[in-house]
N, C-alpha and C positions, 0 to 999 in steps of 0.2 A: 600473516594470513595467506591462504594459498587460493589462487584463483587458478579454475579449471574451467577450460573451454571446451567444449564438445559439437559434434557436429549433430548428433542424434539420439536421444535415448528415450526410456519410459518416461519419465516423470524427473526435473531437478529436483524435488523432493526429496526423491529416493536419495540417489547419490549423496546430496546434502546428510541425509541422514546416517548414511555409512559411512561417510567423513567424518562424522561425530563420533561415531563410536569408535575410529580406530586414529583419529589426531592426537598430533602432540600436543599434551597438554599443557606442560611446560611453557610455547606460546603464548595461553592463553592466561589471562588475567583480566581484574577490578577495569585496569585502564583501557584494554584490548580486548574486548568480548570477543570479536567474531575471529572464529576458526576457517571459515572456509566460502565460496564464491563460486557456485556450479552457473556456468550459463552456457549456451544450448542451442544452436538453429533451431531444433527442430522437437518436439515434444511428442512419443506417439499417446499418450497417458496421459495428460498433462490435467490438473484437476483445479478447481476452484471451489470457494466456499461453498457448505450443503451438498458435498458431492458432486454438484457439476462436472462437466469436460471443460475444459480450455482448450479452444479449438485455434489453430494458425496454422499456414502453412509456410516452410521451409526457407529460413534469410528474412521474416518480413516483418518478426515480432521481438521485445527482448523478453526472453526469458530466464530464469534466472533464479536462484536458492541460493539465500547468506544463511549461515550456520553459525550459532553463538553457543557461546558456554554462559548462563548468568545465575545470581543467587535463586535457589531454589524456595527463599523468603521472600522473594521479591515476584516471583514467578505464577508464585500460588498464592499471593495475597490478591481478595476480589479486589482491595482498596486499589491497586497498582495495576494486575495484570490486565487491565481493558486498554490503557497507554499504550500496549506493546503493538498492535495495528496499525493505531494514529502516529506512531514514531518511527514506522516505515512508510506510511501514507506521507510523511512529511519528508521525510528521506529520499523517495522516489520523484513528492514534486519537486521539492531543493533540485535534485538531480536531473529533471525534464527541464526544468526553465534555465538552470547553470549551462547543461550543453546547446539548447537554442542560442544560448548567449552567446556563447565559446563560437559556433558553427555561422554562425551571421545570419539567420533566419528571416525570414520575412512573411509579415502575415501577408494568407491567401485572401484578397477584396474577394464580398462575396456578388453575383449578381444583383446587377443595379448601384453598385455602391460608387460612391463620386467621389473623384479622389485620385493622386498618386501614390500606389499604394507601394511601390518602391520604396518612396523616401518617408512611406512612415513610422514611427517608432512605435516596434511591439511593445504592448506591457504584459507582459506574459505572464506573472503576476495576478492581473486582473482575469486570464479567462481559465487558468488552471487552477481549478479547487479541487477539495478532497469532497466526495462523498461519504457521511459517516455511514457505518464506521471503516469502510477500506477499500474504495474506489477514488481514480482517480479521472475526475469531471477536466474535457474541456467545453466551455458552454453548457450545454443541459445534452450532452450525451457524454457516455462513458469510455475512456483512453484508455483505462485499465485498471486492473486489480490486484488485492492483496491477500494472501492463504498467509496463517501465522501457526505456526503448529507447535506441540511439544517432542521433544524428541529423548530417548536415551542416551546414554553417555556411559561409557567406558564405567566396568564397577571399582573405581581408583579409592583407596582410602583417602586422600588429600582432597576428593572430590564431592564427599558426599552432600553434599552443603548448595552440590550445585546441578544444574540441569540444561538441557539442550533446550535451545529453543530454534526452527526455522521458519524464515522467512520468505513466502515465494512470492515473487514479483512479476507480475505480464503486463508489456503495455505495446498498443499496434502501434508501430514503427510507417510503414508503407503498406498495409494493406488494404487494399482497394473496396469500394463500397461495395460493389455485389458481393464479396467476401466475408463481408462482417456478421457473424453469427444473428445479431440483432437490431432492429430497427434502430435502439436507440445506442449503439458502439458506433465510434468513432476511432480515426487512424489520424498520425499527428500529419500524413503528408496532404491531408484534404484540409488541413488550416494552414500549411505553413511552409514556403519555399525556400530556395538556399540549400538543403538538404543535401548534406554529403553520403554515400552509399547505407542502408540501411543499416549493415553490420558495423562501419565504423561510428556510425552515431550509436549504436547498441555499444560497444566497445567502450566510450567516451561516457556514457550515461551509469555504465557500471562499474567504473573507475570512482565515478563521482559518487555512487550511493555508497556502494562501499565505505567511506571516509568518513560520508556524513554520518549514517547508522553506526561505527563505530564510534563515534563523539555522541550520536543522540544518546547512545544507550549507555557507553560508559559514565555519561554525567547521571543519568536518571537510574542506573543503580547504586549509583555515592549516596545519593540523596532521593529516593523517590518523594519525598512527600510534597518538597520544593520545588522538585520538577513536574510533579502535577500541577501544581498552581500555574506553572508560565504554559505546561502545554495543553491546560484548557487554555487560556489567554490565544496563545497562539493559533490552535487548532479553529479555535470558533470564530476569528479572524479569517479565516478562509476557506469556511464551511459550505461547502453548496444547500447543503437539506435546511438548516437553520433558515424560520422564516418561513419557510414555504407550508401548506400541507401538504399533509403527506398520510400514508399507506402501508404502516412497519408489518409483517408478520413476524412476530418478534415469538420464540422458541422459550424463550427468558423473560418472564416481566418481573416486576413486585408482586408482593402476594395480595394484592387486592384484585389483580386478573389471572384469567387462565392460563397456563402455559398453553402455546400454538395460535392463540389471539393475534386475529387481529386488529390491529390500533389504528383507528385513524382521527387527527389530530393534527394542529402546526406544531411544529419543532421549536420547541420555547429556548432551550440550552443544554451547554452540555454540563454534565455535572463533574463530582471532583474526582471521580472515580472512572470518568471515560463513558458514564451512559447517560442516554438523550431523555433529556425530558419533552413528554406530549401532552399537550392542551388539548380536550375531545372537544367536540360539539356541546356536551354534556356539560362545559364546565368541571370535570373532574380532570383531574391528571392523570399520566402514568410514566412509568419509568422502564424505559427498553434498555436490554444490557446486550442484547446482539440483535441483527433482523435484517430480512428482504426491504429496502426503502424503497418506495414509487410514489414519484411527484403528480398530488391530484387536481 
C-alpha cells in the first residue's frame, strides 16, 4: 500500500481518487484491499457528508483518504454496502483509542471533579462511540467524521469484477474551541493530556487505521454475510444514537415514508443490513438507511 503525505492540497479525496485510477493493480487483492493512504496538513476543499465543507486549520486535524479496490458484488449489494461506513467508523475508533494507548494519555478531570486525575485509568473504550451512521462521538459531542465514496478504477480486463471505493477520515486532533465549526464538535486535546505533537499523533493514528481497514475489509469481503452478523453485534455495542431519541432527516427511508422525511423516534437497533430502526411517538416504525442524526 503506498502512503502519501502532503502538506496541502484540495480535497484527499481527489488525490485518493487519482491513485485509483492510475495504481498498481497487481498489489492489490481479496487479502489486501487498500491501494493507497493520502494524508494532508492542510485541506483547502475538504468536504463531508451532504456536501458539507470540512473546515480545519493547518497541523491540527488528521486528514486523510484510504483507497481500496473491493468486489463490485459486494459494493453494490444494498444487503452489504451500508457496513462499509461502520467498518471505517470502527477502524478510526480502533485506531483513536490504540494510539491514546500507545502515547500514555490521560484523561483531562473536568471542573469540579474530585480526584487524582493523573493516576487515573482512561477507559477510552467507554467514552469513544461511533455515531450512526459515521461520526465519531466522544461524550455527546462530535471528534469526527466519515465520507465513504465510490470511485473509478483503471478499465483493466482482470478488473471488471471490481470497483474503488474511498474512505475520507477527519478527526480534531488539537484544535481549540473557539475553532470548532460547531457548538456540538469536539477536539481530542480538550479531553485528554500526555499528547505528543499533533502531526505525530496524526502519523501514529494512520499507521494504525490503515491496518485495521485492511483486516476489517478484507475479512468482510471473504464473507460478507458472516461479517454482517458480528459487525451489527459489534457496532451496536458502542453505538452512541441507540437508545436515545432522536431527529433522522433521512434522504432514504422504507417505502412506507417519504423520501426527505423527517423521523423522529428512539433508535430501537441496528439491522442486518447497516440501517437503524425508529420507534415514533406513533407506535409505528421506520427504517432510515442514511441521515442527519440529533439527539432530542
Amino acid at each position: 500500500m503506498n502512503f502519501i503525505f502532503l502538506d496541502s492540497v484540495d480535497s484527499t479525496q481527489n488525490i485518493a481518487r487519482k491513485e485509483l485510477l492510475n495504481c498498481d493493480f497487481e498489489s492489490s487483492s481479496i487479502l489486501n484491499p487498500l491501494v493507497c493512504a493520502i494524508i494532508a496538513n492542510n485541506q483547502s476543499a475538504g468536504r463531508g457528508r451532504l456536501g458539507r465543507k470540512w473546515v480545519s486549520e493547518s497541523g491540527q486535524s488528521f486528514l486523510a483518504s484510504y483507497g481500496a479496490i473491493l468486489p463490485k458484488s459486494v459494493v453494490m449489494d444494498s444487503k452489504y454496502n451500508g457496513w462499509l461506513p461502520m467498518i471505517a467508523g470502527l477502524c478510526a475508533r480502533d485506531a483513536l483509542i490504540g494510539a491514546l494507548k500507545e502515547v500514555g494519555a490521560r484523561k483531562i478531570c473536568e471542573v469540579g471533579e474530585i480526584g487524582d486525575c493523573e493516576n487515573k485509568i482512561c477507559d477510552f473504550g467507554q467514552e469513544i462511540k461511533i455515531k450512526w451512521p459515521n461520526d465519531i462521538f466522544i461524550g455527546d459531542c462530535k471528534e469526527g467524521g466519515i465520507l465513504t465514496e465510490i470511485a473509478a478504477i483503471a478499465n483493466h480486463s482482470s478488473l471488471q469484477q471490481n470497483i474503488g471505493v474511498i474512505f475520507g477520515i477527519g478527526l480534531n486532533l488539537n484544535v481549540s474551541k473557539e475553532s470548532l465549526p460547531i457548538e456540538q464538535a469536539t477536539s481530542l486535546q480538550m479531553h485528554y493530556a500526555n499528547l505528543p505533537d499533533a502531526m505525530e499523533l496524526r502519523d501514529i493514528i494512520a499507521k494504525r487505521l490503515a491496518k485495521n481497514l485492511n483486516n476489517r475489509l478484507a475479512s468482510f469481503v471473504q464473507n460478507p454475510a458472516q461479517s454482517a452478523l458480528c459487525l451489527r453485534e459489534e457496532v451496536s455495542a458502542v453505538c452512541w444514537t441507540l437508545g436515545r431519541k432522536v431527529s433522522v432527516y433521512a434522504p432514504e427511508v422504507n417505502s412506507e415514508l417519504n423520501n426527505g422525511e423527517c423521523v423522529e423516534g428512539v433508535a430501537q437497533s441496528i439491522n442486518d443490513d447497516a440501517s437503524l430502526l425508529i420507534l415514533k411517538d406513533s407506535g409505528e416504525s421506520a427504517i432510515v438507511h442514511t441521515g442527519d442524526v440529533h439527539a432530542l
